[in-house]
C-alpha positions as CSV (number, residue, x, y, z in Angstrom):
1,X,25.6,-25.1,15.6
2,X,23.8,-21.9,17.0
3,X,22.0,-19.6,15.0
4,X,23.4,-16.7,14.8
5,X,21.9,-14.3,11.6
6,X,18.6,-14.4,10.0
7,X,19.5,-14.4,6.2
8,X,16.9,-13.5,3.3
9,X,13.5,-15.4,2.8
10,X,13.4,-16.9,6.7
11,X,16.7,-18.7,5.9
12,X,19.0,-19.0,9.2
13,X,22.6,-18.5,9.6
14,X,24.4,-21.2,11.5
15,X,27.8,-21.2,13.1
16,X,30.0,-23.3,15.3
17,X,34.1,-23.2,16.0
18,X,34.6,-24.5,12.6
19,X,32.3,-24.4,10.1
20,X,28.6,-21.9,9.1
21,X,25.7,-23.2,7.4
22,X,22.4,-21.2,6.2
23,X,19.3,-24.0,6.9
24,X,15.5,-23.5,6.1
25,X,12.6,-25.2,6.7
26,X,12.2,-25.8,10.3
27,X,8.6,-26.7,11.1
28,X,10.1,-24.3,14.6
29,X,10.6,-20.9,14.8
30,X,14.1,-20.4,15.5
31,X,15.5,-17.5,17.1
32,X,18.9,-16.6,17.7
33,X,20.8,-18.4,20.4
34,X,18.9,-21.4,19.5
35,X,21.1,-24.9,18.7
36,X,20.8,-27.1,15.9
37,X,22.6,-30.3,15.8
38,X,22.5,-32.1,12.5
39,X,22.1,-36.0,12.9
40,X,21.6,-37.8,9.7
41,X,21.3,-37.3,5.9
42,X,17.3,-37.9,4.9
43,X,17.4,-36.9,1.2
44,X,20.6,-36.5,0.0
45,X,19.8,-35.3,-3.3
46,X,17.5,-32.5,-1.6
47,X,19.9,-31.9,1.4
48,X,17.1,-32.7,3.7
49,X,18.8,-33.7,7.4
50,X,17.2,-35.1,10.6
51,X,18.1,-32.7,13.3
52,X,17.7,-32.0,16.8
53,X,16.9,-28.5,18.1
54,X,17.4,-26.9,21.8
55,X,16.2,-23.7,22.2
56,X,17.9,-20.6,24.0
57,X,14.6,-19.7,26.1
58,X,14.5,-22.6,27.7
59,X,17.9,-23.1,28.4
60,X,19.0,-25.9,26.2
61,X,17.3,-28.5,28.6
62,X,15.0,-30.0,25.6
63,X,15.9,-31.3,22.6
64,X,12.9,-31.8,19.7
65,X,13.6,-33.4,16.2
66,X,13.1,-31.9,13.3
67,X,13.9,-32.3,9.2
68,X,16.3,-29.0,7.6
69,X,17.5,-28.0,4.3
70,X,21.0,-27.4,4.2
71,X,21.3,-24.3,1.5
72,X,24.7,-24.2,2.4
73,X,27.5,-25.5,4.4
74,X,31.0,-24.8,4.6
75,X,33.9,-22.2,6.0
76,X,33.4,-18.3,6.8
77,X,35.0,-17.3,3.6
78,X,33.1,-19.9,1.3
79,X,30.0,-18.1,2.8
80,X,31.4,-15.0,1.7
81,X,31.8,-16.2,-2.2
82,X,28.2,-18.3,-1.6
83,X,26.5,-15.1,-0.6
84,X,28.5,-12.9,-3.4
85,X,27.3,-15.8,-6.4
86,X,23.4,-16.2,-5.2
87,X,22.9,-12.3,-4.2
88,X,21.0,-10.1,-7.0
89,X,22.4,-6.8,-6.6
């Protein structure tokens, strides 16, 4: 998935052909262009996820691991009721 949006309180936007996801707590600073592949579940409970990031600047020729939260995952219009529920107006 790339990210594609910065979102509210250094959360990132992520989006492939299919699906969008907003992740936080990459121990890299993610810019957008940059990929993130999600690998394997670490914490289900917590939505923590091994991952593997590839970043835009260097043309996707490294990958480095990392651990995400998943805030959210799911289609374009579930986003759009996600962000409509959790958004104080």
């Amino acid at each position: 998935m790339e990210v594609v949006a910065y979102m509210h309180n250094s959360d990132l936007l992520l989006q492939d052909e299919h699906r969008v996801a907003i992740i936080n707590g990459s121990h890299y600073v993610l810019s957008l262009g940059d990929r993130v592949l999600i690998k394997e579940v670490i914490d289900e409970k917590a939505k923590i996820y091994q991952v593997h990031i590839s970043f835009a600047c260097t043309d996707h020729s490294m990958m480095h691991e990392d651990e995400i939260q998943i805030r959210f995952e799911g289609t374009r219009e579930s986003l759009d009721e996600y962000l409509t529920k959790t958004t104080v107006h």
